[in-house]
C-alpha positions in Angstrom: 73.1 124.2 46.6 69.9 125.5 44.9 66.8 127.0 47.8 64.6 124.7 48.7 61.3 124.8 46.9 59.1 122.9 49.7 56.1 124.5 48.1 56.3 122.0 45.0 56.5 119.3 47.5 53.5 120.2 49.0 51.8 120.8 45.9 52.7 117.1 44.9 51.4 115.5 47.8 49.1 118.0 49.1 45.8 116.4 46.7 46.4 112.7 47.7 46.8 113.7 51.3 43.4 115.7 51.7 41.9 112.5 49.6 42.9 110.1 52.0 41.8 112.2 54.5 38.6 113.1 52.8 38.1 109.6 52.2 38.2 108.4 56.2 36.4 111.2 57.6 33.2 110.5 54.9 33.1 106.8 56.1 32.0 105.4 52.3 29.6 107.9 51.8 29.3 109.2 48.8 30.8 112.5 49.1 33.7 110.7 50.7 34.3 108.7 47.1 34.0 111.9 45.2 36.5 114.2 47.3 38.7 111.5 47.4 39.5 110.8 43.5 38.5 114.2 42.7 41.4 115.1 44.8 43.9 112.3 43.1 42.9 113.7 39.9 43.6 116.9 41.4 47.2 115.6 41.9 47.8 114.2 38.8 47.2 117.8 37.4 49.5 119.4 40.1 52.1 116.3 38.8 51.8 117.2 35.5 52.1 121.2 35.9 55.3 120.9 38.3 57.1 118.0 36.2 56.3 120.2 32.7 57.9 123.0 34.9 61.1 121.3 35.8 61.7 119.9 32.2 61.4 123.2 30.8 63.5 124.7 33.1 66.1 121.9 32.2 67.9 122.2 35.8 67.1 119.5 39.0 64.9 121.5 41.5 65.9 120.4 45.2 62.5 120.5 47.0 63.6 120.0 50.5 65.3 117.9 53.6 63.5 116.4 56.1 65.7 115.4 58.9 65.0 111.5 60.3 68.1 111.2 62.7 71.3 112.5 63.3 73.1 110.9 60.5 70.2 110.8 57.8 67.6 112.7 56.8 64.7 112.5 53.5 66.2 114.6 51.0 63.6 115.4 47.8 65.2 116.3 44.6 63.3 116.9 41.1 65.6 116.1 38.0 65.1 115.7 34.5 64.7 111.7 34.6 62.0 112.0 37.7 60.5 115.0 35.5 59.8 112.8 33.1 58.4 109.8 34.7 56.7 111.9 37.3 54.8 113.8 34.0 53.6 110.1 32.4 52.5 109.2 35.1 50.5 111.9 36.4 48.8 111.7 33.4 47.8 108.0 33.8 46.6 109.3 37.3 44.4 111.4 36.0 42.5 109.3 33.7 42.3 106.5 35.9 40.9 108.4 39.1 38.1 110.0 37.0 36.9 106.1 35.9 37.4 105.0 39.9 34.7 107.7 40.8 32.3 105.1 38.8 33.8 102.1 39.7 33.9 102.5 43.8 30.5 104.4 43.5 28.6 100.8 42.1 31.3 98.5 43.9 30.1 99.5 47.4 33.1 97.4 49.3 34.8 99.3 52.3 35.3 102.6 49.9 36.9 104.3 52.9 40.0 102.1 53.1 40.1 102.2 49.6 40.3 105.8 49.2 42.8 105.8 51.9 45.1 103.0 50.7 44.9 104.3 46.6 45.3 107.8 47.8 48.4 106.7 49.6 49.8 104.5 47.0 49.9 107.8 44.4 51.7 109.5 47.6 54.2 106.9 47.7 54.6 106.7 44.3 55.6 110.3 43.5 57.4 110.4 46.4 59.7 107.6 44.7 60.1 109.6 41.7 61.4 112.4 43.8 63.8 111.0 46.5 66.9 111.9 46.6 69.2 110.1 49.2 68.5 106.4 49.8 67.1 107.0 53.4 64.0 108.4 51.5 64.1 106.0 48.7 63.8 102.9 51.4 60.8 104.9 53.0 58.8 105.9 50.4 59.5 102.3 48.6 58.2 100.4 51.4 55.3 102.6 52.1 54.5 102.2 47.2 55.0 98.4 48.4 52.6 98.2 51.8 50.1 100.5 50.2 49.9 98.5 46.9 49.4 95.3 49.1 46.3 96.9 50.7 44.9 97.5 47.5 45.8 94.1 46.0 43.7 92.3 49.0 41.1 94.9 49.1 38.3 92.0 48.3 39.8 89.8 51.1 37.1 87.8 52.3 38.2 85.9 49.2 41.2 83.1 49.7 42.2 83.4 46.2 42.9 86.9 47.2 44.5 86.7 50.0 47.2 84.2 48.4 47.6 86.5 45.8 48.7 89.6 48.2 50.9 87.1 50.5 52.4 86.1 47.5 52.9 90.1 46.0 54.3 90.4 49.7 56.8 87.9 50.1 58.4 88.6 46.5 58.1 92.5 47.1 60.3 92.5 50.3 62.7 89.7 48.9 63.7 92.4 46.2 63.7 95.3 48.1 66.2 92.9 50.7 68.7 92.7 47.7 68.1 96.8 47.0 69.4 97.7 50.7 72.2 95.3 50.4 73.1 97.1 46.9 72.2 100.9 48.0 74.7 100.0 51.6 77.2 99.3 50.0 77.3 102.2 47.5 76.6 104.3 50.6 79.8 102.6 52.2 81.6 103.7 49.2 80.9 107.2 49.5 80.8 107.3 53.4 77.1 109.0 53.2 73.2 108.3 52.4 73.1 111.2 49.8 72.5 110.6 46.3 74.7 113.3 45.6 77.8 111.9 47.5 77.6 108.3 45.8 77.4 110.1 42.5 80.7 111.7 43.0 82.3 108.7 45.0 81.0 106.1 41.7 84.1 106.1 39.8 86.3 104.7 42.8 83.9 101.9 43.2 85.5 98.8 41.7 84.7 97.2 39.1 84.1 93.6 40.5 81.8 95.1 43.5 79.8 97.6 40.9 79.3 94.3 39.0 77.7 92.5 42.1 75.7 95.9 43.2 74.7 96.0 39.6 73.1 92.4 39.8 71.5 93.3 43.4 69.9 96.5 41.6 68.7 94.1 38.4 67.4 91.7 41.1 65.8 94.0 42.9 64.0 96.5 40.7 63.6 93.5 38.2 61.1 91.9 40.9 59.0 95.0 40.3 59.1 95.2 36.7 58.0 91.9 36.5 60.9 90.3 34.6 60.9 86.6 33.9 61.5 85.1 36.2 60.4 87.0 39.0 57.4 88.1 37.7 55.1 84.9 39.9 53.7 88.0 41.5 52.1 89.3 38.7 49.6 87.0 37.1 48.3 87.0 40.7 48.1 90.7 42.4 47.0 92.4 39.6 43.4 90.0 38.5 42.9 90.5 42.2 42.9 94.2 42.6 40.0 96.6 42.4 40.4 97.6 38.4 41.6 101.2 39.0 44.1 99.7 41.0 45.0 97.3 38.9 45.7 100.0 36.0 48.1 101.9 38.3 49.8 98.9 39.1 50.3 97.4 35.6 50.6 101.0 34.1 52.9 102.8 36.9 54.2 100.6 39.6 55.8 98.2 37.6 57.6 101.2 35.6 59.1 102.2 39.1 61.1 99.1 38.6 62.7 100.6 35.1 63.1 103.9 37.1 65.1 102.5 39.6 67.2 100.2 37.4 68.0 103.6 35.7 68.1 105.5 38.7 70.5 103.2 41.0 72.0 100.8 38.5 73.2 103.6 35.6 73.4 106.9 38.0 74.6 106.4 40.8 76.8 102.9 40.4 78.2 104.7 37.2 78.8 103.4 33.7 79.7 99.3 33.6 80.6 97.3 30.7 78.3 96.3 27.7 77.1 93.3 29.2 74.8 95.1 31.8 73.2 96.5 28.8 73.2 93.1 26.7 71.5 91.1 30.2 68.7 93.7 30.5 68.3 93.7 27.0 67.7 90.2 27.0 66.0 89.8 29.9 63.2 91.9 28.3 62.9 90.2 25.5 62.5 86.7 26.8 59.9 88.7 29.1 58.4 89.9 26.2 58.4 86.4 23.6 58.0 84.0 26.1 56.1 85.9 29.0 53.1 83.2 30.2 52.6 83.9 33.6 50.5 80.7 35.4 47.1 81.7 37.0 46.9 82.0 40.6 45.9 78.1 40.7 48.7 77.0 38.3 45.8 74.9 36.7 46.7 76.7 32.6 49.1 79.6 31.5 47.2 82.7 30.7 47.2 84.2 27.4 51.0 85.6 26.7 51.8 88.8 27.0 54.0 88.9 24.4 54.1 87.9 20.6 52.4 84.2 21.6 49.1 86.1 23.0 48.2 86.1 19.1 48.8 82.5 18.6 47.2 81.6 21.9 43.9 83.5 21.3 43.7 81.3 17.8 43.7 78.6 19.5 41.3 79.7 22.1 39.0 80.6 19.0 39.2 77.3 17.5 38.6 75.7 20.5 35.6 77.7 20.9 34.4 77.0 16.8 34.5 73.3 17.9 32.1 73.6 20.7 29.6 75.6 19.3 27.6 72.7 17.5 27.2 70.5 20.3 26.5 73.8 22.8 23.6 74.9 20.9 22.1 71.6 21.1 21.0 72.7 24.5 18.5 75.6 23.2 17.0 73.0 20.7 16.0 70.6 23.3 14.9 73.5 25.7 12.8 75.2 22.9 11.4 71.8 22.5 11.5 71.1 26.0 9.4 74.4 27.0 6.7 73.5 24.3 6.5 70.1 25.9 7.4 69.3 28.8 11.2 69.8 30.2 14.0 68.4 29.2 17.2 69.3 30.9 20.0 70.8 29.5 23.3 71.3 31.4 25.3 74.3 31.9 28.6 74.7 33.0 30.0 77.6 34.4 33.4 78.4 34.5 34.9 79.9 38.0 34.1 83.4 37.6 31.3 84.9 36.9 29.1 84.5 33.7 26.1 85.6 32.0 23.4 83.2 30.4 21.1 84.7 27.6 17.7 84.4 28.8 14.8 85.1 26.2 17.3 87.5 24.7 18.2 90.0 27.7 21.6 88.9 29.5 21.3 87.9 33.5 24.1 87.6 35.2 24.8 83.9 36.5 26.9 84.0 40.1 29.2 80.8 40.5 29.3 82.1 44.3 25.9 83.2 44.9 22.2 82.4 43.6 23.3 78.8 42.5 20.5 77.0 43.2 18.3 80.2 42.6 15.0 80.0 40.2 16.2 82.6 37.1 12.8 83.9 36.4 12.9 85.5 32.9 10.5 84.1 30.9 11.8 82.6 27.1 14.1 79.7 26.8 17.8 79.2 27.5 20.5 80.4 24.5 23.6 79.1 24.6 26.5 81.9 25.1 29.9 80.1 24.0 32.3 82.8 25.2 34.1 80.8 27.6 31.7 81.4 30.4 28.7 79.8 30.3 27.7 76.9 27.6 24.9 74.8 27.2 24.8 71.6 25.4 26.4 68.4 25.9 29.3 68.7 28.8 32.7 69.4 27.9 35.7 68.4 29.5 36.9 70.5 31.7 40.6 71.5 33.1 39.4 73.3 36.3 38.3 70.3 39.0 36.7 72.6 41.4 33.8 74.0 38.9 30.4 72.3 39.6 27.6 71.9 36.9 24.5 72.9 36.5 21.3 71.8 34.7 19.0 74.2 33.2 15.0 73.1 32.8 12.8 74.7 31.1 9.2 74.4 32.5 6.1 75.4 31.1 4.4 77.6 33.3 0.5 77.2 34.1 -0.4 80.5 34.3 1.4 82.3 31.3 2.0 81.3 27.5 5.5 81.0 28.1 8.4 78.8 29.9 10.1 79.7 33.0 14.0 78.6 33.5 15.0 76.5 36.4 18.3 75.8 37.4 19.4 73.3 40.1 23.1 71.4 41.0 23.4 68.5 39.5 23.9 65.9 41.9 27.0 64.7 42.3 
């Protein structure tokens, strides 16, 4: 066996472990925000150095063993396919922890636990890349999963949120239930927990169970990758995540899932027949064509991810053509209105947040908060038909729960100009 190289191990983890740290001790100040994704970015660099190292040098580099009881312990082992997905996304890590320093500075919400649970989601997540006997894997899976959670309900004073991490909960330990049942029975195969001993003990594994351990494994890491159709998750964790967050899940975490399929179902099961290659194959491109995951309230698909995201933004854009005469017949009354004496015009706001154009500067209109709140810029209301805020004769609308508002404009005594009042209209 090759030494130990612990010191590239620490080098990995070192960064995101100081962050978190860095990040608890400064209690949301903001040094605390600095140190903390100065130091991830610090570990995407160290990521990138170490896994350029180890594909250059073209051999696996066994970084350590770490013993957890008396039968299993957390072995670390750097090859040429955790090189590789260890190096993209280091890089990834680097750009998107240089835009979180922005991001959490002007958010403001509980930075500490944020730095502490992103900090500790990159841990995990190299950490995954790295393991090499499934003791470790388990661990350092569960810990990617719990830590992505955190960061998923980060903004939970929100319901809409919280659904959206019990749901990325429940669907996350469902697939990592079918990955023990696959990895215990390869480790009953080889009689031992080491990748290295499954590896060799592969070929006597029969065909009919490496079939069933195969569709465990596809199960399993599939529910990560977001394949249809276990990708209900999706649509809803990500949109509720911190952005950053959001980035490395859609960019990196879901990629563990095609790691591990390669990892468990190709490496260590051994070779199977063509049709493992043909489902996967054609599981990602149904994922791909026909991909529409339903928002969080099943009220409407979302735009496709696939080849129909084209065809559905036409048809958003037509929608939107066909609105925009009646909608800017709100800014004609209210022109009129604010030379004469006020004529309401309704608004309707869609459930998150929008902007309304007020004398030509952009004020941002809170569905949540400020409702009923005077907007005091002075000029009349223009419509904005972007799929936020319209004024104009009411539209139909597919989301119950939104509420409407009217917009008066009201001279004001004292100045030359109108001042814009806005008010619930009564039910």
């Amino acid at each position: 066996m090759d030494p130990a190289r612990p010191d590239l191990l620490a080098a990995l983890l070192a960064p995101y472990l100081f962050g978190a740290l860095a990040a608890v001790l400064a209690g949301g100040r903001p040094l605390g925000i600095w140190l903390a994704h100065l130091a991830a970015v610090a570990g995407g660099l160290a990521g990138t150095l170490v896994a350029t190292g180890a594909l250059r040098a073209g051999v696996p580099m066994f970084l350590g063993t770490f013993p957890l009881t008396p039968h299993a312990g957390l072995s670390f082992r750097l090859d040429a396919l955790g090189a590789y997905f260890l190096l993209v996304c280091s890089l990834v890590v680097v750009a998107v922890s240089i835009y979180a320093i922005g991001y959490v500075l002007g958010d403001g919400r509980s930075p500490a636990r944020l730095g502490l649970a992103y900090n500790g989601f990159l841990a995990a997540l190299v950490l995954v890349l790295v393991a090499d006997s499934i003791a470790a894997f388990l661990v350092v899976w569960e810990a990617m999963s719990l830590a992505s959670f955190l960061l998923v309900v980060h903004d939970h004073e929100h319901e809409e949120t919280r659904r959206a991490g019990y749901v990325y909960l429940v669907m996350t330990q469902a697939g990592t239930a079918f990955l023990v049942v696959a990895l215990l029975v390869l480790a009953g195969n080889a009689g031992s927990l080491e990748y290295g001993a499954i590896r060799a003990a592969a070929p006597t594994l029969p065909a009919a169970i490496r079939d069933v351990v195969f569709l465990l494994v596809l199960i399993g890491f599939g529910t990560k990758a977001g394949l249809i159709p276990l990708h209900v998750w999706l649509p809803r964790a990500h949109p509720a995540a911190p952005s950053h967050a959001s980035a490395l899940m859609s960019g990196l975490m879901i990629k563990t899932g095609v790691f591990g399929l390669l990892r468990v179902g190709w490496e260590l099961a051994g070779p199977g027949p063509a049709w493992w290659g043909g489902l996967v194959i054609a599981l990602g491109v149904v994922s791909a064509v026909l991909g529409r995951p339903l928002r969080a309230d099943g009220a409407r698909p979302q735009a496709a991810p696939g080849l129909l995201q084209h065809r559905e933004r036409r048809r958003d854009l037509r929608r939107r053509r066909s609105r925009t005469a009646p909608s800017e017949r709100g800014p004609a009354r209210g022109r009129r209105a604010g030379a004469g004496g006020g004529a309401p015009a309704p608004v309707q706001p869609r459930r998150h947040e929008g902007r309304a154009v007020h004398g030509g500067r952009l004020r941002p209109v809170a569905p949540r908060r400020g409702r009923n709140r005077l907007l005091r810029r002075d000029g009349p209301a223009h419509a904005v038909d972007d799929g936020r805020v319209r004024t104009g004769r009411p539209q139909p609308d597919r989301h119950p729960p939104q509420r409407r508002l009217r917009v008066q404009v009201v001279p004001d005594p004292g100045r030359a100009r109108a001042r814009l009042v806005a008010a619930r209209d009564p039910d």
